[in-house]
The first five atom37 places (N, CA, C, CB, O) and aatype in JSON, in Angstrom:
{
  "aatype": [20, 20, 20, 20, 20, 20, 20, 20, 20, 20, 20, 20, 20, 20, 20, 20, 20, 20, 20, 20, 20, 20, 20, 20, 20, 20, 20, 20, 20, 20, 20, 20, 20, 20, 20, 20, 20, 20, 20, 20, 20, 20, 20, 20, 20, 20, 20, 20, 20, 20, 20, 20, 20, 20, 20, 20, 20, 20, 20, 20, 20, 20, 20, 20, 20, 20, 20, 20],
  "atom_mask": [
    [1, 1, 1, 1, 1],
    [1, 1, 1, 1, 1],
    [1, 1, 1, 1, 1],
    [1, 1, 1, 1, 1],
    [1, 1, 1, 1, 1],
    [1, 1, 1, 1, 1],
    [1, 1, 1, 1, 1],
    [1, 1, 1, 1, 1],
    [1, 1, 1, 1, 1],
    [1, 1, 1, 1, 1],
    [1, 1, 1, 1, 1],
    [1, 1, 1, 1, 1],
    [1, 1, 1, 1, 1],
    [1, 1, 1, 1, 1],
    [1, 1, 1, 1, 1],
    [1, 1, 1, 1, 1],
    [1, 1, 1, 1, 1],
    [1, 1, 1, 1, 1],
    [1, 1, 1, 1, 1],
    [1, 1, 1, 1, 1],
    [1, 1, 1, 1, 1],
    [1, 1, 1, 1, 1],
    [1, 1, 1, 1, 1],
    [1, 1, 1, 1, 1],
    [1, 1, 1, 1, 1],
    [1, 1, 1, 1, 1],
    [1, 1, 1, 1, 1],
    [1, 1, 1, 1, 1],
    [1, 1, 1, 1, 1],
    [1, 1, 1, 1, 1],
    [1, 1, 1, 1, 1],
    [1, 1, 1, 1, 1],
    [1, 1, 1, 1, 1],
    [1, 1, 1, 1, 1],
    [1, 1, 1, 1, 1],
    [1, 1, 1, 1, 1],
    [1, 1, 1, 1, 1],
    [1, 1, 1, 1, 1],
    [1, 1, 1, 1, 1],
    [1, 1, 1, 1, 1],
    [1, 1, 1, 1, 1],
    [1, 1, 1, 1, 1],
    [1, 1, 1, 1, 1],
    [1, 1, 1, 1, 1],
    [1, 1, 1, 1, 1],
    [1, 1, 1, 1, 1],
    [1, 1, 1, 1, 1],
    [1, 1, 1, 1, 1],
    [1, 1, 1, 1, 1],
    [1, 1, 1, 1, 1],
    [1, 1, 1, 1, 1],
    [1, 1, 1, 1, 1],
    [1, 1, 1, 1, 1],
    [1, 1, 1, 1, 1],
    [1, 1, 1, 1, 1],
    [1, 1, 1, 1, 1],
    [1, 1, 1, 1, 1],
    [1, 1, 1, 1, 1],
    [1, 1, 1, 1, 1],
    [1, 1, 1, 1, 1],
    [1, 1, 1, 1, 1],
    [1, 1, 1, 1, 1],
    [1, 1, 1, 1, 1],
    [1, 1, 1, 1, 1],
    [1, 1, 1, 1, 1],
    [1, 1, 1, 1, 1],
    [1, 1, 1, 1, 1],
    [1, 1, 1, 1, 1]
  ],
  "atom_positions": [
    [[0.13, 10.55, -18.25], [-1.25, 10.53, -17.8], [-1.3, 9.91, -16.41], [-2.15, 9.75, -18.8], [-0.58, 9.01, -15.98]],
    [[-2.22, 10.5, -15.84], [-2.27, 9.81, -14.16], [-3.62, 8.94, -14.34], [-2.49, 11.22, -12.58], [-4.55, 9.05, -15.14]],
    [[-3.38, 8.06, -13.3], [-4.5, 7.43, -12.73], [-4.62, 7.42, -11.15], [-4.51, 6.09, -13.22], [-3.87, 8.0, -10.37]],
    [[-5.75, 6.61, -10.83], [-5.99, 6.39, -9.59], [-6.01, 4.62, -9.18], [-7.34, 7.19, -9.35], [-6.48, 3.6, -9.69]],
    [[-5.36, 4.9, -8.17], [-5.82, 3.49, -7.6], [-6.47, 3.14, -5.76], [-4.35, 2.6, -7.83], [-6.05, 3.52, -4.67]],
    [[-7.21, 2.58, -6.02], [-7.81, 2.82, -4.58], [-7.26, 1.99, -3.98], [-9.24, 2.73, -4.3], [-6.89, 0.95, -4.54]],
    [[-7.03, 2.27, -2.47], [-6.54, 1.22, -0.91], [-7.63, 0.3, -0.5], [-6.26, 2.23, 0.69], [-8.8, 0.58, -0.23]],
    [[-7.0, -0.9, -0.53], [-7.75, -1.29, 0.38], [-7.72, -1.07, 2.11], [-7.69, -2.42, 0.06], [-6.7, -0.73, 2.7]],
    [[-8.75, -1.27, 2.64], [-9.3, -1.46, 4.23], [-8.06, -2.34, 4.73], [-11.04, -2.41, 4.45], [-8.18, -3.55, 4.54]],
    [[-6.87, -1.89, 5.35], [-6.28, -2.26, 6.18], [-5.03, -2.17, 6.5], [-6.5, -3.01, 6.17], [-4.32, -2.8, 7.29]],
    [[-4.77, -0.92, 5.46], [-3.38, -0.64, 4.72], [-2.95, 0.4, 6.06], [-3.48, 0.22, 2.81], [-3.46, 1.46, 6.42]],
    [[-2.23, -0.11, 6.41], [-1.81, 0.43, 7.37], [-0.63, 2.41, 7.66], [-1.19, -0.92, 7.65], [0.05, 2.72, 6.69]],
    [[-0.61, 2.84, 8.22], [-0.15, 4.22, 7.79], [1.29, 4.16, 7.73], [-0.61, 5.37, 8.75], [1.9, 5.1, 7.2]],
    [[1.88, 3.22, 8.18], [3.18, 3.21, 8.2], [3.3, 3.01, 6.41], [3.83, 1.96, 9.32], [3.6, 3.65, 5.41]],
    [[2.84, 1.66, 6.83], [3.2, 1.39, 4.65], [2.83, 2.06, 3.7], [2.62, 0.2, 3.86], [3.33, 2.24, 2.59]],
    [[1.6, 2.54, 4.32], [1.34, 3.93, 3.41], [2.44, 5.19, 3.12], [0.17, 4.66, 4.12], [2.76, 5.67, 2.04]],
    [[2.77, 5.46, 4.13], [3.93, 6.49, 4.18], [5.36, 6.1, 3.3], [4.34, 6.64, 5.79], [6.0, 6.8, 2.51]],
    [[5.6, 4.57, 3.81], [6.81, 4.5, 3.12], [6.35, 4.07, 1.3], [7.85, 3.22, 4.04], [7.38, 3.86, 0.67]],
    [[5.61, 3.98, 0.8], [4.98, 4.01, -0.53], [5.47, 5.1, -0.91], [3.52, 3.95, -0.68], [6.51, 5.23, -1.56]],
    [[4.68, 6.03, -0.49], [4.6, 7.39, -0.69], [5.5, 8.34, -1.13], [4.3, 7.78, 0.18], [5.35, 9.28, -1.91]],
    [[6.93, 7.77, -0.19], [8.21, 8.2, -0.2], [8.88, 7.5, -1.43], [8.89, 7.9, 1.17], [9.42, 8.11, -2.36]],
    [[8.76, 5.8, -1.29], [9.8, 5.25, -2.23], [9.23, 5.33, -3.84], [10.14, 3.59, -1.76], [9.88, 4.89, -4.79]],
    [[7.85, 6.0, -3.98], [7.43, 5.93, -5.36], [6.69, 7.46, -5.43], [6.36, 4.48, -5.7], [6.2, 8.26, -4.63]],
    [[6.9, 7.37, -6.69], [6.05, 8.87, -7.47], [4.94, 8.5, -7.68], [6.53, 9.52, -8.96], [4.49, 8.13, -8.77]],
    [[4.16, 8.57, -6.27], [2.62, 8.87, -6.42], [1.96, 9.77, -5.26], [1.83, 7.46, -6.46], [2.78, 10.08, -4.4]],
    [[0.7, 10.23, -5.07], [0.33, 11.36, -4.71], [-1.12, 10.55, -3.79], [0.12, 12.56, -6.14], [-2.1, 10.03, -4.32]],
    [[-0.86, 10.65, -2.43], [-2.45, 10.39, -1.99], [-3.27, 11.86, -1.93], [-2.52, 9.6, -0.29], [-3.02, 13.06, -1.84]],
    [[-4.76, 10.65, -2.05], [-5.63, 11.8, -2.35], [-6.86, 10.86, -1.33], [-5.97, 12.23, -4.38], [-7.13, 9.69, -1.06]],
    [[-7.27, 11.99, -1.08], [-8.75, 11.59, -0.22], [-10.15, 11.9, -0.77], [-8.8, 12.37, 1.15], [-10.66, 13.01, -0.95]],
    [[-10.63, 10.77, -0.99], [-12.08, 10.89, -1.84], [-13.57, 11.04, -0.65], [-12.26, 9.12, -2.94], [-13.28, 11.07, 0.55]],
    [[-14.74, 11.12, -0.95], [-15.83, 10.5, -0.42], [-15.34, 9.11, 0.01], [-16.98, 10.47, -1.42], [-15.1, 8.72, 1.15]],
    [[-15.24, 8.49, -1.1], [-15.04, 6.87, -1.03], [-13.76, 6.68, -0.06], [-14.72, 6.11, -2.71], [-13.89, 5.65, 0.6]],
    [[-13.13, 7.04, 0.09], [-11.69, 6.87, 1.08], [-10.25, 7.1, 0.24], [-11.6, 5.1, 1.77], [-10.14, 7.6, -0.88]],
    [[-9.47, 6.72, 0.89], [-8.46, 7.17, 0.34], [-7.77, 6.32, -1.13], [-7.59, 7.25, 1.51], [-7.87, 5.1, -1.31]],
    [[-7.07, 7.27, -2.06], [-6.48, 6.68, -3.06], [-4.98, 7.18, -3.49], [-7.4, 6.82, -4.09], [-4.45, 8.18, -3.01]],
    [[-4.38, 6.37, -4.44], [-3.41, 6.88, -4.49], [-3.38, 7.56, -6.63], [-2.25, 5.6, -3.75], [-4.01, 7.25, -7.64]],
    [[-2.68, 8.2, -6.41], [-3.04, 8.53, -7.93], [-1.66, 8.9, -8.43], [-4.22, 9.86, -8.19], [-1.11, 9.75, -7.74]],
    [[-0.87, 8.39, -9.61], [-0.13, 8.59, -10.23], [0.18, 7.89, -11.77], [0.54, 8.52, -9.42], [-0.86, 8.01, -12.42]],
    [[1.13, 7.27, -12.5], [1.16, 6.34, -13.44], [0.98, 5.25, -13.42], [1.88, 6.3, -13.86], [1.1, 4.61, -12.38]],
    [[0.58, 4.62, -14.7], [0.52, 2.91, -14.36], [1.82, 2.39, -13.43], [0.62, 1.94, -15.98], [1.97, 1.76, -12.38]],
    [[2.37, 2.81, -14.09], [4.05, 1.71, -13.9], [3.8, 1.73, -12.32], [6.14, 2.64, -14.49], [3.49, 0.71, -11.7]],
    [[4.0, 3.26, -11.59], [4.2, 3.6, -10.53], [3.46, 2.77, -9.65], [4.03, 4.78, -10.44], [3.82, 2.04, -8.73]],
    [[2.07, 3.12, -10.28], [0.81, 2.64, -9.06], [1.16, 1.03, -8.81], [-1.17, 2.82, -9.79], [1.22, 0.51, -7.69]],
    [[1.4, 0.25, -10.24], [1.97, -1.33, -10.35], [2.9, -1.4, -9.38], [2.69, -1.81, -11.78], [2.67, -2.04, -8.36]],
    [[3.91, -0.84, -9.54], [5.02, -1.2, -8.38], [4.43, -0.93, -6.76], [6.5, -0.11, -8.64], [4.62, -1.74, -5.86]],
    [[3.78, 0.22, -6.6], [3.32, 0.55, -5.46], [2.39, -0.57, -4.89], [2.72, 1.81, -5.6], [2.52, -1.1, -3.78]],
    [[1.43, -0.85, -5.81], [0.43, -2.17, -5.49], [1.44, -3.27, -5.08], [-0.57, -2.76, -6.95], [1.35, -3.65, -3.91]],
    [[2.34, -3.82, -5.82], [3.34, -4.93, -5.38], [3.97, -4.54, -3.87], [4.63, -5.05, -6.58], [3.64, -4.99, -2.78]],
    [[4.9, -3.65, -4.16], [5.49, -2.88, -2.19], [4.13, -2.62, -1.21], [6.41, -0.68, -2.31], [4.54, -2.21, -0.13]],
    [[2.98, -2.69, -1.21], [2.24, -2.7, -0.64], [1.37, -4.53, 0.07], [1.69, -1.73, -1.47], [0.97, -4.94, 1.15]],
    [[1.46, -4.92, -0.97], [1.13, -6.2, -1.2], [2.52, -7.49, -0.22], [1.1, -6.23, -3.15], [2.43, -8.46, 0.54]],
    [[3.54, -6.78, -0.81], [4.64, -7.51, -0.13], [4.83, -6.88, 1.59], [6.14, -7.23, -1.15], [5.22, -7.75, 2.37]],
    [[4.66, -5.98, 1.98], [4.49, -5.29, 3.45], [3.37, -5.77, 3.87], [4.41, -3.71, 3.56], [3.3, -5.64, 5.09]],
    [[2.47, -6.25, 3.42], [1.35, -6.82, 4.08], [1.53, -8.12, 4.13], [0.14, -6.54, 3.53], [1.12, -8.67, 5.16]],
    [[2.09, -8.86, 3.19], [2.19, -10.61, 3.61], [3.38, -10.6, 4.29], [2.29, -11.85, 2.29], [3.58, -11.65, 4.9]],
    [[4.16, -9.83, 4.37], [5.98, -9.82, 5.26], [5.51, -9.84, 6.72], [7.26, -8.01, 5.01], [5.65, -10.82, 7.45]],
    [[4.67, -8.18, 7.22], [4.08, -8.62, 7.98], [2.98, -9.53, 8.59], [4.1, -8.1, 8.07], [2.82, -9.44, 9.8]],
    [[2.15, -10.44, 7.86], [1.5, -10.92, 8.25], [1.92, -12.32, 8.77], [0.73, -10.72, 7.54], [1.23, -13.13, 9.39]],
    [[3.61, -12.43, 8.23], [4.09, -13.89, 8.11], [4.95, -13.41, 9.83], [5.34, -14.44, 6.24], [4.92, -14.3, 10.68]],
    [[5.52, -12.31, 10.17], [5.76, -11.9, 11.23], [4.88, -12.2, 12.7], [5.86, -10.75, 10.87], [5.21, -12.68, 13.78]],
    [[3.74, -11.71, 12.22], [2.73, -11.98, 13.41], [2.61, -13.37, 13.37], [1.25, -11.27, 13.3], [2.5, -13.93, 14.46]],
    [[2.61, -14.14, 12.22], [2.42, -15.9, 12.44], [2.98, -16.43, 13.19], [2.7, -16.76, 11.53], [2.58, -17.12, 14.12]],
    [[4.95, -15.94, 12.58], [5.89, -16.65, 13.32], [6.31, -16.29, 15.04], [7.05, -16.5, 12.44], [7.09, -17.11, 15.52]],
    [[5.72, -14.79, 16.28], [5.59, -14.55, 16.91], [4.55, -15.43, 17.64], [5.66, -13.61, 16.68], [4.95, -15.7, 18.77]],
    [[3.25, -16.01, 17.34], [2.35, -16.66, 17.99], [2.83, -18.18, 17.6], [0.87, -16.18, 17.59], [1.84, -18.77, 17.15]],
    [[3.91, -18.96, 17.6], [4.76, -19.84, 17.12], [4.1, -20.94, 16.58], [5.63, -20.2, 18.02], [4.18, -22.14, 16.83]],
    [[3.29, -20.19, 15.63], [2.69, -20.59, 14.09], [1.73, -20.96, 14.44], [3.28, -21.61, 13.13], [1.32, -21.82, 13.66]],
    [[0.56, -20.68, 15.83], [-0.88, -21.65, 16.14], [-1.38, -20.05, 15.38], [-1.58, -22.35, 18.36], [-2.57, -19.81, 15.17]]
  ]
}
């Protein structure tokens, strides 16, 4: 059975792409914006690799502005 899971506002297209590739799920474009739709398991792991690319980079941009 598939589901959907929606993006949040800020997900950038790169990480989107590499999601896309490293897991079995399928974007889809709603009214509401974009989602991704496949299995629990999948979408779970995808939410985590998404989640971890966003604090990896966000700890990147910290340590470039030398942590102010």
């Amino acid at each position: 059975m598939e589901y959907e899971m929606r993006l949040p506002n800020g997900v950038g297209e790169q990480i989107l792409a590499h999601t896309i590739e490293k897991f079995e799920v399928k974007l889809k474009h709603t009214e509401y914006g974009p989602i991704l739709v496949g299995t629990v398991e999948e979408l779970e792991n995808a939410k985590d690799f998404i989640v971890k690319s966003i604090n990896d980079r966000l700890n990147e941009l910290s340590n470039e502005d030398g942590g102010n």
